[in-house]
C-alpha positions in Angstrom: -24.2 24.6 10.0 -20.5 24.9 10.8 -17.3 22.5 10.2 -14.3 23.7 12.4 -11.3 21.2 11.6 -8.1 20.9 14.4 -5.1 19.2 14.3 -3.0 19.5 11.8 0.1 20.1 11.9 4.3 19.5 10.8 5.9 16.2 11.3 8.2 13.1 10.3 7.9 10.8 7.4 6.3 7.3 9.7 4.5 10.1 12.7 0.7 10.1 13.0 -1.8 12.6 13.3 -5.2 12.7 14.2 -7.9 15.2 12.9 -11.1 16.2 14.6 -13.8 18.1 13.0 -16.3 19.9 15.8 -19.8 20.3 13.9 -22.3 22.4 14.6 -26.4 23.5 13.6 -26.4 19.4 13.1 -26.2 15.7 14.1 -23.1 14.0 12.8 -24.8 11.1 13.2 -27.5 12.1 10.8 -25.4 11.9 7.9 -22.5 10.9 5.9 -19.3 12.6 6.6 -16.6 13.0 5.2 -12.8 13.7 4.8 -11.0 15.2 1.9 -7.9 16.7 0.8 -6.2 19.2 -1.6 -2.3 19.3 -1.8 -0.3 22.5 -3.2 -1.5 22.5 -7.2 -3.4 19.4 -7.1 -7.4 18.7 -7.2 -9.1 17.7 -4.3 -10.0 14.3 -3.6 -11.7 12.2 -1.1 -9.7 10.3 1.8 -12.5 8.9 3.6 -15.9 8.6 4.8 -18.5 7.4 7.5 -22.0 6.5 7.0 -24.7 6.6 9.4 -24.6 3.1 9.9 -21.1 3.3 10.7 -19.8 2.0 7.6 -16.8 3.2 6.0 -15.0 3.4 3.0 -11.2 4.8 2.6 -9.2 6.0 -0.7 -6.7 3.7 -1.5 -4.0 6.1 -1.1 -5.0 5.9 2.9 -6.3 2.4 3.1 -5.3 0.4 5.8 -3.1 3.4 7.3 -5.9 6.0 8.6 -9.0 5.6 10.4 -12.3 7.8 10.4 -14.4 8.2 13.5 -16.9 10.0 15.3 -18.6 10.9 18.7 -21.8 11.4 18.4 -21.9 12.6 22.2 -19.5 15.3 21.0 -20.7 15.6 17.6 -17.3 15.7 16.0 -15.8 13.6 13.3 -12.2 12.4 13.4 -9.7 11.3 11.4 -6.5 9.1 12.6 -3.3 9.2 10.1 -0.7 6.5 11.1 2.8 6.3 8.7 2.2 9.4 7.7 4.0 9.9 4.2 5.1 13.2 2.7 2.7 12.5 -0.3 -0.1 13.1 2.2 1.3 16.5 2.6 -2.2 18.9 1.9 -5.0 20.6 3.3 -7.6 18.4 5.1 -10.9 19.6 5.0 -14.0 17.8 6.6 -17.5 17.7 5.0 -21.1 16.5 5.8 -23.1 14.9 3.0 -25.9 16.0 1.5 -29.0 13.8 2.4 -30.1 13.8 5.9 -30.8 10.3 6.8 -29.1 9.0 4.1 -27.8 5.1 3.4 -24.1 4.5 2.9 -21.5 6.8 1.6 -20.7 7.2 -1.9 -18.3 4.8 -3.1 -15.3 6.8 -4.9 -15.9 10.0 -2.4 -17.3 12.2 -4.8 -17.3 15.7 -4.1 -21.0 16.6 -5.1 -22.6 14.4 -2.6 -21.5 16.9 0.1 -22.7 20.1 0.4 -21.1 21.5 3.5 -17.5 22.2 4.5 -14.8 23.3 6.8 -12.2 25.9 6.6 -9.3 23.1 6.3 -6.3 22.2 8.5 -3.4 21.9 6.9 -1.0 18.3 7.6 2.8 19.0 5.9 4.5 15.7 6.4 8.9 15.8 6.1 11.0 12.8 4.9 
């Protein structure tokens, strides 16, 4: 099993970004996936997530300005950041859950209902 996130990167207070996770050893589509984040000093914390069903469910913090994806012809997961903010400066890291075949994600994103995880990209957003 391998995560490999992409696309991170430097820009302006109000730019947009959009994360891809490549996966690997799995089916994205098998399982819930997820995104999460960890800025300089801080715990990390969930941003968002995608069931199997396609269901999703977003920290508030993101709500209504990103949206998570994914090809399952590609198997990779994605993330989309509009109005980016400099308090979503961090490192992004993707995850898969850890029951194959599972129902719908976790409500609250929490940490111990993934098991694996990428390396991280890291997003630095400037005012």
């Amino acid at each position: 099993v391998q995560l490999v996130e992409s696309g991170g990167g430097s820009v302006q207070a109000g730019g947009s970004l959009r994360l891809s996770c490549a996966a690997s050893g799995y089916s994205v589509s098998n399982y819930c996936m997820g995104w999460f984040r960890q800025a300089p000093g801080m715990g990390r914390e969930g941003v968002a997530a995608i069931a199997r069903d396609g269901s999703t469910i977003y920290a508030d913090s993101v709500k209504g300005r990103s949206t998570i994806s994914r090809d399952n012809a590609v198997n990779t997961l994605y993330l989309q950041m509009n109005s980016l903010k400099p308090e979503d400066t961090a490192m992004y890291y993707c995850a898969r859950g850890t029951w194959q075949y599972g129902g719908a994600c976790s409500a609250g994103l929490p940490q111990y209902d993934y098991n694996y995880w990428g390396q991280g990209t890291q997003v630095t957003v400037s005012s």
